[in-house]
VEXZALO-213612 format. One record per residue (C-alpha): residue in three letters; x, y negated, z negated. Coordinates in steps of 0.001 Angstrom, whole numbers, plus 500000, padded with zeros to 6 digits. Example, Ala and Ser with C-alpha at 12.3 -4.5 7.8 and 13.67 -1.06 7.14 Angstrom:
Ala512300504500492200;Ser513670501060492860;
***
This chain:
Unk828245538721193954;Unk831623537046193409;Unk831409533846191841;Unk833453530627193151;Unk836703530328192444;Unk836247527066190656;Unk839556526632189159;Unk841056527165192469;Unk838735524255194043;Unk839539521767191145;Unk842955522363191633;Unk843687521626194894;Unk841471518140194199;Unk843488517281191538;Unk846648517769193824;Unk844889515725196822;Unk844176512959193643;Unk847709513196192322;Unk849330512498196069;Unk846774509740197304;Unk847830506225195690;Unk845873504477193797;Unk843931501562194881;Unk846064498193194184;Unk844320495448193607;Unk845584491914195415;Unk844160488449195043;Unk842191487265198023;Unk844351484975199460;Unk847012488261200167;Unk844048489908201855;Unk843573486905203891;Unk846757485716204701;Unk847344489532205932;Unk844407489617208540;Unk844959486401209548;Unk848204488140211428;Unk846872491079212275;Unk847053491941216084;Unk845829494159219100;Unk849394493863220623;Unk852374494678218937;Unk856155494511220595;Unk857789496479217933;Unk855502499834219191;Unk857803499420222324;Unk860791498844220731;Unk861148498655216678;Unk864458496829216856;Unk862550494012219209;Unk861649490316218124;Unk858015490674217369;Unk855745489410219725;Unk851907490020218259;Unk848329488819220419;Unk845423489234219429;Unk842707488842221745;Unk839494486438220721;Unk835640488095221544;Unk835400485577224756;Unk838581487364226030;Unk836106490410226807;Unk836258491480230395;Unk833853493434232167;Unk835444495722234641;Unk835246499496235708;Unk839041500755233598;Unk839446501498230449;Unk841449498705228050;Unk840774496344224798;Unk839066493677227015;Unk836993495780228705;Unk836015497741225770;Unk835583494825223796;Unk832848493393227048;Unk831125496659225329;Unk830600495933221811;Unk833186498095221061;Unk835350497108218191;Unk839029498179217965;Unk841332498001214731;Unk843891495438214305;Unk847151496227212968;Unk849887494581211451;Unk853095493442213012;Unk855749492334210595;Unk855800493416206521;Unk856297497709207471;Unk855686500011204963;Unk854452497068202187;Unk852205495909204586;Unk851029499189204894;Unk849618499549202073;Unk847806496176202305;Unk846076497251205609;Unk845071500606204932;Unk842694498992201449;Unk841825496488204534;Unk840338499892206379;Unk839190500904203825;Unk836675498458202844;Unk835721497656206557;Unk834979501594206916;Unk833520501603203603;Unk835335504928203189;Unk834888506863199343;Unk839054505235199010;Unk837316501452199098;Unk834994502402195853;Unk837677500357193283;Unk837493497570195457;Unk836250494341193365;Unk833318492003194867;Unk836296489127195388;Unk838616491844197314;Unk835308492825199280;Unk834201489617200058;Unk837826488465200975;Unk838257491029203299;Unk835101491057204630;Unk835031487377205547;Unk838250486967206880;Unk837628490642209077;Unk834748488548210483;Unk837155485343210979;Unk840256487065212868;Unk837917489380215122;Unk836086485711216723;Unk839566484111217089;Unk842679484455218774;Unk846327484385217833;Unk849554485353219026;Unk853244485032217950;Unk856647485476219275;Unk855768484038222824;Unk858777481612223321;Unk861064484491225107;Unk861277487930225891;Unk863467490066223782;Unk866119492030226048;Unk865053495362224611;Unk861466494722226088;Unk861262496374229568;Unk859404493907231965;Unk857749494794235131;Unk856784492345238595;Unk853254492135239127;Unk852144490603242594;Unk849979487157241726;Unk849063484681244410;Unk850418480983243723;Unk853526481868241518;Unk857058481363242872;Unk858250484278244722;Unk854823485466244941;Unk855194487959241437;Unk855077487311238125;Unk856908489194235382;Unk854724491084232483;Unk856030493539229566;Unk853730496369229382;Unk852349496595225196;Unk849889498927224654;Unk846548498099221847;Unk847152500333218869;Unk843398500155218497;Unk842657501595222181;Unk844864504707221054;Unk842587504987218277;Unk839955505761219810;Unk841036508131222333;Unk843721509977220309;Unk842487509731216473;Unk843548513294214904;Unk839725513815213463;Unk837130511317215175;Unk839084510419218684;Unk837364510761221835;Unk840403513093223441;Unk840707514661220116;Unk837320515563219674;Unk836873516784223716;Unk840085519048223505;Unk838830520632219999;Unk835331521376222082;Unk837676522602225059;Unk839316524918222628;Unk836269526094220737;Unk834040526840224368;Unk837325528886225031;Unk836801531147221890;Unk833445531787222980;Unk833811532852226417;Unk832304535414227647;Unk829787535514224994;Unk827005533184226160;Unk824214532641223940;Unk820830533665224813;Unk817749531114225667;Unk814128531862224047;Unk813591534117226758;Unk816277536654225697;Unk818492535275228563;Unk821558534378229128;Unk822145530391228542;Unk824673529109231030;Unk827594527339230441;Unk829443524295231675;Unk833553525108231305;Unk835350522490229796;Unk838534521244231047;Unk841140520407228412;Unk842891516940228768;Unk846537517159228973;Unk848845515354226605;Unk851962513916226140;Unk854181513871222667;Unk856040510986222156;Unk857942509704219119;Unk856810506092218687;Unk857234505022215543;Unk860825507311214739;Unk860682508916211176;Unk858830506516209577;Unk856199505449212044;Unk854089503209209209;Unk857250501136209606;Unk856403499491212547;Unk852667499961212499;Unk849466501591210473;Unk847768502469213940;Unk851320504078215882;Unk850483507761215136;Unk848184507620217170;Unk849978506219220277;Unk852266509305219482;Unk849985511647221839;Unk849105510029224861;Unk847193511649228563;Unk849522513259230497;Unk849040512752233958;Unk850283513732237470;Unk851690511120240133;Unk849385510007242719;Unk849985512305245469;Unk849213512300249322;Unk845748512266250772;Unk846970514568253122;Unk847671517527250033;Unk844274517061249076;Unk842648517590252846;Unk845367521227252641;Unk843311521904249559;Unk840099521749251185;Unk841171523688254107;Unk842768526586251282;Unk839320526418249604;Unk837230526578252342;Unk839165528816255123;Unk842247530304253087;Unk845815530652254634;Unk846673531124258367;Unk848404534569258718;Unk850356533080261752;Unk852376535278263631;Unk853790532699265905;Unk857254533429267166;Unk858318530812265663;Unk857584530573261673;Unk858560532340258966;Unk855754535021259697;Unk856660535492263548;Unk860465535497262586;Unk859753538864259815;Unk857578540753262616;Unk860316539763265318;Unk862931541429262992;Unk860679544120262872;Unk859876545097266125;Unk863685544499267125;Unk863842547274264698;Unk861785549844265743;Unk862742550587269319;Unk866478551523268734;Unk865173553903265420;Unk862834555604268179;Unk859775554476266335;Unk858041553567269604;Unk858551556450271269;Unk855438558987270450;Unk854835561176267251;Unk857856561292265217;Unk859863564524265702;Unk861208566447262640;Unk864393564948261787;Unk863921561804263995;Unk863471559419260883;Unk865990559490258442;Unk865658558342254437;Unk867764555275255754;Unk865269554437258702;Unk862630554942256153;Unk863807552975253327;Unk864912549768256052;Unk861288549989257431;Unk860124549583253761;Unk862139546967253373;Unk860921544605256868;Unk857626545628256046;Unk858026544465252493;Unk859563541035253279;Unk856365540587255846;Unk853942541146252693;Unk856623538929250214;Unk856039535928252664;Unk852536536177252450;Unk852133536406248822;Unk854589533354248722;Unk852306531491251129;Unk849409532781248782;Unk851073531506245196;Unk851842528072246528;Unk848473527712248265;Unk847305528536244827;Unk849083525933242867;Unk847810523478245169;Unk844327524679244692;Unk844403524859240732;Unk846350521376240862;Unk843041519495242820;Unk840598522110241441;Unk838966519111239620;Unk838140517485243205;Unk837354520459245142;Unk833492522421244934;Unk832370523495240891;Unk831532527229242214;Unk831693530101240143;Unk832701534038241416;Unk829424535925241602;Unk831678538737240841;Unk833128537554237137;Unk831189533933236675;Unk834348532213236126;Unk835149529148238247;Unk835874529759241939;Unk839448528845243103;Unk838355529347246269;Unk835019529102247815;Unk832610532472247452;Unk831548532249251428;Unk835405532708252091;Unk835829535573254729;Unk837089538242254437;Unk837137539124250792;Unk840599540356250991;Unk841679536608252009;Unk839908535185248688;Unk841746538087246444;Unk845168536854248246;Unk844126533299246755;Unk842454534383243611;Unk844208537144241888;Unk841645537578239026;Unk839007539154242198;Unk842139541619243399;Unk840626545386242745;Unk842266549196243341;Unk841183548323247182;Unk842469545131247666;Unk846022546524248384;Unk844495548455251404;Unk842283546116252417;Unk844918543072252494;Unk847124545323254691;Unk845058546170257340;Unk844540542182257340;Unk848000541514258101;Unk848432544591260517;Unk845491542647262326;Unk847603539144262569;Unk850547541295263613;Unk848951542882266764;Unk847605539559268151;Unk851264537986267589;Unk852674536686271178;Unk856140537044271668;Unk857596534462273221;Unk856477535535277061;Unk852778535800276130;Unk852591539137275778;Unk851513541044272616;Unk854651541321270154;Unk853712544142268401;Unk851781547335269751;Unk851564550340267823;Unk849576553757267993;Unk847268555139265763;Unk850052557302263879;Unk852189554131263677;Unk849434552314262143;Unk848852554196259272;Unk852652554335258301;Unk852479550533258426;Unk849624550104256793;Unk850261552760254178;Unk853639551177253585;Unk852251547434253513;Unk849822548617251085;Unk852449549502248657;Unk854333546103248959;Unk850830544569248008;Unk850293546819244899;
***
């Protein structure tokens, strides 16, 4: 057997030695003068050319309600990082020996007693008490936002939105975050799909698909984030999430789920407009007059029947794809089934009747007899169509039916 490449290994440590600084070592009164302005809230995340304007919150700030945020994580014995708001990049430095020795991380081992005990006790000090600076005005590059309160004049009072390094933290953290670390099990349940591991019994385990959170990139911080603060790269990848939208788009998605599209045939939609076009079409091309004589249909005939035929079947695959998107876009709110036929999550529900209606909606279920199956589903809608005086738009004989449902067939394949 080969034996470690040992050279290799101590090589790249020296290289991860040579590029991390060494630890600095400051009197006590730097480390506590630092943390005594360290803050939950910093302006100059929202704008770096801003006044500062730094608050941090005291432990009887906690509040304990049902959203996520630094009070209400705090109400949980949660502790968030501070971080600086004034110094940049030389105060950088300062904070990150600050983390160091409250993480008690391998960096933190040069730290002397006096550093340790500096840092430690005034850690303890700034987390029990408050402090804030910058309050006297609002800077004109801060964006500011009317928030209805009961009592102040005009009923509103103004607020500019800052967002707590330390919250971002812990959600977004490149190795130990709570997004971060969800999203890397998202991506490694993906890599093992399809291969479920077996149970004592020789089974098959089942599994519980994860749904990756969506993020956003932003660049807070510019170039040179550590400028305006030690905690902004990780503000630099928030969620990502869609606008509130209509109760009334969620009760469509139900309806999709539970009872698929209507194939409606009324003379007055899209549907009942394509089979009007159609049947206008037929009678003059003598397509309703008995078995087809040699000669009687033409290439051209042919080729235009494909065509009204094929714009029939285009409108109900665009009904299907937009149905779709609304399914996949609420699938979080709608039934957790699975397909009996693959096991992978159900877009729409299994019971849905018939089965060509939940391969319209679900591609991944669509087989070499869906094509066939989904045509003599339409052909069905299009003989019950009324035309406008109540009787039956569309009536065709059993020859006629096969040429429409051969050639609807091949605008669904």
């Amino acid at each position: 057997m080969d034996e470690p490449n040992m050279e290799a290994d101590g090589g790249r440590q020296k290289r991860q030695a040579k590029n991390e600084k060494p630890w600095k070592a400051y009197p006590p009164e730097t480390y506590r003068d630092t943390i005594a302005e360290l803050v939950h809230f910093s302006s100059k995340t929202v704008n770096s050319n801003a006044a500062l304007v730094g608050v941090r919150l005291a432990s009887d700030d906690a509040l304990d309600a049902p959203y996520v945020s630094a009070r209400t994580l705090m109400a949980r014995n949660i502790s968030l990082s501070l971080d600086y708001g004034k110094g940049g990049a030389a105060m950088a430095g300062i904070c990150k020996q600050v983390n160091a020795v409250v993480r008690n991380t391998p960096f933190a081992k040069d730290a002397s007693p006096e550093e340790r005990a500096a840092i430690e006790k005034a850690m303890t000090d700034a987390c029990s008490s408050s402090f804030s600076v910058g309050l006297g005005y609002v800077d004109h590059r801060l964006r500011q936002i009317l928030i209805p309160k009961e009592g102040s004049e005009g009923g509103y009072v103004s607020m500019t939105p800052i967002t707590a390094g330390g919250v971002c933290e812990l959600l977004f953290e490149k190795n130990n975050g709570l997004v971060s670390s969800h999203n890397a099990a998202c991506e490694e349940a993906r890599k093992h799909a399809g291969k479920p591991e077996g149970d004592e019994n020789g089974g098959s385990a089942p599994h519980m698909e994860i749904c990756k959170l969506r993020q956003a990139q932003f660049g807070i911080g510019g170039s040179n984030p550590q400028n305006v603060g030690g905690l902004v790269r990780a503000m630099q990848r928030p969620l990502f999430v869609d606008a509130p939208r209509s109760t009334d788009d969620l009760r469509t998605a139900f309806s999709f789920y539970y009872k698929g599209i209507s194939l409606d045939f009324s003379p007055s939609g899209p549907l009942g407009q394509a089979l009007r076009a159609y049947v206008d079409f037929r009678q003059p091309n003598g397509l309703d007059d008995g078995p087809a004589r040699p000669g009687r249909t033409t290439l051209k005939v042919r080729q235009e029947e494909e065509a009204l035929l094929g714009n029939i079947a285009a409108i109900v695959l665009q009904r299907a794809e937009e149905a779709g998107e609304l399914l996949r876009d609420y699938a979080a709110m709608l039934p957790q089934a699975r397909n009996p036929e693959t096991g992978d999550r159900a877009l729409v529900s299994p019971k849905l009747r018939p089965l060509a209606m939940r391969a319209l909606l679900d591609p991944s279920l669509r087989d070499s007899t869906w094509p066939r199956d989904m045509a003599w589903l339409v052909i069905d809608g299009m003989e019950r169509a009324p035309s406008v005086k109540g009787n039956l738009m569309l009536v065709l004989d059993v020859t006629a039916t096969a040429t429409v449902a051969g050639l609807l067939e091949e605008a669904f394949r």
